[in-house]
C-alpha positions in Angstrom: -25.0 0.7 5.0 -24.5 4.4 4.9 -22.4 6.1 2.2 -20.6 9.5 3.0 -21.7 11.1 -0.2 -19.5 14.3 1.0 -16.6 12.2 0.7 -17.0 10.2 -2.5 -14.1 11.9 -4.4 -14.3 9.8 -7.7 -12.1 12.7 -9.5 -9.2 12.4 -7.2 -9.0 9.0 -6.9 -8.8 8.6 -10.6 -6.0 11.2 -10.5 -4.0 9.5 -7.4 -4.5 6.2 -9.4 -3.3 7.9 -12.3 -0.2 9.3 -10.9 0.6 6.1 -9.0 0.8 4.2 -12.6 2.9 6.9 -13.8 5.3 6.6 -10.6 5.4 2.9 -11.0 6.0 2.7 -15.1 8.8 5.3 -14.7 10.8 3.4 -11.8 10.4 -0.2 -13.9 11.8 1.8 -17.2 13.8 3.6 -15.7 15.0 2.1 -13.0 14.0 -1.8 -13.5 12.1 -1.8 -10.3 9.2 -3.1 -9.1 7.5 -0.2 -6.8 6.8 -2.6 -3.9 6.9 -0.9 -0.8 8.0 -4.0 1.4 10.6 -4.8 -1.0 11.8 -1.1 -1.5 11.9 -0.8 2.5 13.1 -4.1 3.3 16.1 -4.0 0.6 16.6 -0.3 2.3 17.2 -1.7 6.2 19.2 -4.5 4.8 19.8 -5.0 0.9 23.2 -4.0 -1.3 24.5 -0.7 -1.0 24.8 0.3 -4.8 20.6 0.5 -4.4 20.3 2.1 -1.5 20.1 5.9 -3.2 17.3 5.6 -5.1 15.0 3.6 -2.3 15.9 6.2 0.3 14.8 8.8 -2.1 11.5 6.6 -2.8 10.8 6.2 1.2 11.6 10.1 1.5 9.1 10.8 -1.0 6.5 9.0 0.3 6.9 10.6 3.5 7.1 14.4 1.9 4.3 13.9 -0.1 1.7 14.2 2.7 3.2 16.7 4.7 4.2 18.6 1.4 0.3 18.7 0.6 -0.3 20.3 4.2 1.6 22.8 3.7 -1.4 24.5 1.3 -4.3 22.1 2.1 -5.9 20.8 5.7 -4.7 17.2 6.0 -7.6 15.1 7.0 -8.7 14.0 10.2 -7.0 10.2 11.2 -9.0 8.7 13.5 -8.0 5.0 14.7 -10.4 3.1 16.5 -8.5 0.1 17.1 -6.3 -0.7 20.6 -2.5 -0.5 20.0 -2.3 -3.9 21.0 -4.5 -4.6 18.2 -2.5 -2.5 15.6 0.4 -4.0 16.7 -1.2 -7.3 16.2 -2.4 -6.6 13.0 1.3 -5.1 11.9 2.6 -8.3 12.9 0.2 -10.4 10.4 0.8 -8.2 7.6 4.1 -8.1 7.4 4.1 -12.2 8.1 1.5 -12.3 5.1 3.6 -9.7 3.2 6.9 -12.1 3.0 4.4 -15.5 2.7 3.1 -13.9 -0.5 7.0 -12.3 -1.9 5.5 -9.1 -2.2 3.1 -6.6 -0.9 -0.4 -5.2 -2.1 1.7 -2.5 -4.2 3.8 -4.8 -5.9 1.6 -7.3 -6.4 -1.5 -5.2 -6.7 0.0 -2.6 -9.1 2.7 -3.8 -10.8 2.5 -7.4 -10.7 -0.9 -7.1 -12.3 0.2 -4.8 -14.8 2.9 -7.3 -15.8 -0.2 -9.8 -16.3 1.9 -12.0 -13.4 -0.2 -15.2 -12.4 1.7 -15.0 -9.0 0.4 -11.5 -8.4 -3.0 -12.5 -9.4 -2.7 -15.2 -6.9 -1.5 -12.9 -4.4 -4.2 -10.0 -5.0 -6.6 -12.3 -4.6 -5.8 -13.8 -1.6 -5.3 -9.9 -0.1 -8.7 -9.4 -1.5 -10.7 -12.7 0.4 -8.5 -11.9 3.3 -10.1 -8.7 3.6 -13.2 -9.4 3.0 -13.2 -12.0 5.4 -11.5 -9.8 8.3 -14.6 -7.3 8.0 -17.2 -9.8 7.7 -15.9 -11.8 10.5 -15.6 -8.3 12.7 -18.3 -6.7 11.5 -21.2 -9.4 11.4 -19.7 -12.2 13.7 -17.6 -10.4 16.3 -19.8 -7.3 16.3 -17.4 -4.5 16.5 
């Protein structure tokens, strides 16, 4: 195993971690709300009206962030090794997983955690072997 040393960012991954708790303690005081991206998007395409405002302007802000942040700094390079067939594949099994487990890695992950949820906990940790497992099954079994 090889580690990018260039990359290791410790200092702004602490402060994207930091301003993610923020984000997500404001909307539950504030708001109520869990800051579960499926459940935010999903109540979006096809939950009550009187909520629609504020997930549109949650969606919209996670789109602007990026390309607000490009706008003064090089966005890095995406490169995708996998097929589309694969993506599309792999779309399909986490959203499938995703309503399974009521929730997604954000609501579970941060906020369900947070909330000291046993669920969540239950959830997390199932996200967590089920990754682990994908990589050591492609990596070390498949070969890829």
């Amino acid at each position: 195993m090889n580690i990018d040393w260039n990359a290791f960012t410790p200092m702004s991954a602490l402060a994207g971690g930091i301003l993610i708790g923020i984000a997500s303690a404001w909307l539950i005081l504030m708001n109520g709300r869990i800051a579960g991206i499926s459940g935010i998007l999903g109540g979006l395409l096809g939950g009550e009206r009187g909520n629609r405002g504020w997930q549109f302007a949650f969606i919209l802000g996670l789109l602007a962030g990026p390309a607000i942040w490009g706008l003064f700094h090089a966005l890095p390079v995406m490169e995708i090794r996998a097929s589309t067939p694969m993506l599309i594949g792999a779309g399909l099994l986490v959203g499938i997983g995703t309503r399974y487990a009521a929730g997604c890695t954000s609501g579970h992950g941060v906020c369900g955690l947070s909330r000291l949820s046993p669920r969540s906990l239950a959830a997390t940790a199932t996200f967590m072997f089920g990754g682990f497992a994908t990589v050591y099954v492609v990596r070390h079994l498949l070969g890829a």
